[in-house]
N, C-alpha and C positions, 0 to 999 in steps of 0.2 A: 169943064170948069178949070181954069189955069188960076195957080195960087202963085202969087208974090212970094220974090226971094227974100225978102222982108218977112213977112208972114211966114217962112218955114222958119227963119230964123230965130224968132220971137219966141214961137212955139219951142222950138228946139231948146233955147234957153230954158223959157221956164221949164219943162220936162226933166232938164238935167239939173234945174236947182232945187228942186224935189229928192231930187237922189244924192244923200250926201252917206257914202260908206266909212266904216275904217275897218281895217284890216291892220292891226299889230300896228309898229310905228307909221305904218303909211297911212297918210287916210284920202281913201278914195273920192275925189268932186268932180262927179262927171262935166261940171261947168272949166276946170282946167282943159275940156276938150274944146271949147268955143271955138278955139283959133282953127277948128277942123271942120266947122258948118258950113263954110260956102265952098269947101273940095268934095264933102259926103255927100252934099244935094246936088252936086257933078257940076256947080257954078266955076269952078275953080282947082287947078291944080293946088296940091300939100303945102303950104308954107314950111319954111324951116322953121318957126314957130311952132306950126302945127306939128309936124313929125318931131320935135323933140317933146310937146307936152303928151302924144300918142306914146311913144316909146316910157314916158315917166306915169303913164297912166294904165300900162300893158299890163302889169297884174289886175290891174280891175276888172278889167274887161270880162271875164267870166261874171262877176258881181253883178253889172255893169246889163249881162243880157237875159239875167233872172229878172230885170223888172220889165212888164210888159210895157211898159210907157219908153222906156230907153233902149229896147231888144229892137224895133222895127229902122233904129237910127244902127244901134251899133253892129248889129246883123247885116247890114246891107251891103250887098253888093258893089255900093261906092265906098262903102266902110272897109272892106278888105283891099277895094285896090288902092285907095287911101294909105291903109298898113303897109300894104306888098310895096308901093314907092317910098316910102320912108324907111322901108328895112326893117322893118316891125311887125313880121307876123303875128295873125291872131295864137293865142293859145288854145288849146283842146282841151275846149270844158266839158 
């Protein structure tokens, strides 16, 4: 069954608009990551968008892959090479 880059992107939204953290002054909106949905589903290399909203969203990211709905996006394997191009390694949660 082949799903539309539409349709992951959809999903991926809503999922990330579900999860809204904060952490002290920062607050965590995993939907500031949108500009990073069509490099993590491997449609598209990182925008400079994307790697600068990635790098202001990097303390989340532990937060970020406690929720099962947002861990199979943030986890992923295009998720890290996504980070590792933008210079933004994940952290060790």
């Amino acid at each position: 069954m082949k799903i539309s880059y539409a349709a992951i992107c959809i999903v991926f939204v809503l999922l990330l608009s579900e999860a809204e953290l904060s952490m002290g002054a920062m607050t965590c909106n995993p939907l500031e990551l949108s500009p990073c949905a069509s490099a993590i589903t491997g449609a598209n290399a990182p925008s400079a968008i994307c790697c600068s909203k990635l790098k202001e969203q990097r303390i989340c990211l532990c937060q970020y892959m406690k929720d099962p709905n947002l861990r199979k996006f943030v986890n992923s394997p295009n998720a890290r090479k996504v980070a590792t191009v933008c210079g933004s390694p994940f952290p060790r949660c």
